[in-house]
N, C-alpha and C positions, 0 to 999 in steps of 0.2 A: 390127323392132318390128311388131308384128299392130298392123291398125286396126279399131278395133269399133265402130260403129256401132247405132245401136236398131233396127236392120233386117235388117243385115246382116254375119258377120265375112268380112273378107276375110285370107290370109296374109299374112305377111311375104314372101314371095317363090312363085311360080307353081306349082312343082314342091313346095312344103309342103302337105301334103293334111289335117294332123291338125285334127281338129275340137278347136271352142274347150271343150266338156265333156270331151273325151279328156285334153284338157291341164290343165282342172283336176281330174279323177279322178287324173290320172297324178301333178298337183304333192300332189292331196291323200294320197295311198295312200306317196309319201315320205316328207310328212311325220309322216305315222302311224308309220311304220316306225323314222323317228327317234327318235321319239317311245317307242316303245314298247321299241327297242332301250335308248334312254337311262334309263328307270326300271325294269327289266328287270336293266341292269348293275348299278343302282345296289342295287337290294333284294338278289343274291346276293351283291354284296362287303358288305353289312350283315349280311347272316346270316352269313358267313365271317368275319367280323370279331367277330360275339359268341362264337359255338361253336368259333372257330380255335385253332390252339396260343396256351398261354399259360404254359409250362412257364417258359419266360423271365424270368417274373416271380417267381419264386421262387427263384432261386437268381442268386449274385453275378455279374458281370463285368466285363471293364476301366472299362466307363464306366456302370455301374449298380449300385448296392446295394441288392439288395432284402430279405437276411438280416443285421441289426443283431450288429456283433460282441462277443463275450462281454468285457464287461469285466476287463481287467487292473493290479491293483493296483500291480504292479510296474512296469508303463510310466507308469498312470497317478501314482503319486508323483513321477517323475522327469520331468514335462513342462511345461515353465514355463507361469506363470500370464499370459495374453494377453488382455486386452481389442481388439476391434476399434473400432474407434471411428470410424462412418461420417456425411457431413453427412445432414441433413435439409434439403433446400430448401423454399425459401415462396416466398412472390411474385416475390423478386427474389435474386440471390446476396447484397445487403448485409444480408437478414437473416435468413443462415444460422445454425443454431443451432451 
C-alpha cells in the first residue's frame, strides 16, 4: 500500500518508481475505456435490436403463433364446450372467490 503524505508520496516498495499522477491517469484513462467500451456495446446491440431480423414474428413455430388460424366450422362444431374456471385470491386463501 503507497503512503501519501501532504508532502510527500512515498512507494509501496523501493524498486516501484510510478508516480502517484501516472497512477491516477493510468486508473483514470481504464476507467474511461470501460466506460466507454460499456455504452458503446450497449448503443450497437440497440440499434441491432430495432433494424435486426424480424421475419420471425410473422410466421408460425413450435412455440409461437404469430399468424391466427383460419376458422374451421367443422372442428369447431365438434369440440366440447369448456369453461376454465380459475381462483381469484384476496387477502387470505379463506376468501377465495
Amino acid at each position: 500500500m503507497a503512503i501519501m503524505s501532504a508532502s510527500r508520496w512515498s512507494p509501496p516498495c523501493p524498486s516501484y518508481s510510478a508516480s502517484p499522477s501516472l497512477v491516477k491517469v493510468l486508473t483514470a484513462r481504464r476507467t474511461l475505456l470501460t466506460d466507454v467500451q460499456f455504452f458503446s456495446t450497449s448503443i450497437i446491440t440497440n440499434i441491432s435490436m430495432v433494424i435486426g431480423p424480424v421475419a420471425q414474428f410473422h410466421e408460425n413455430s413450435k412455440y409461437y403463433s404469430a399468424v391466427k388460424p383460419k376458422p374451421n366450422k367443422a372442428i369447431d362444431a365438434h369440440l366440447p364446450h369448456v369453461t376454465i374456471q380459475m381462483p381469484v385470491y384476496k387477502e387470505s386463501l379463506t376468501e377465495t372467490m
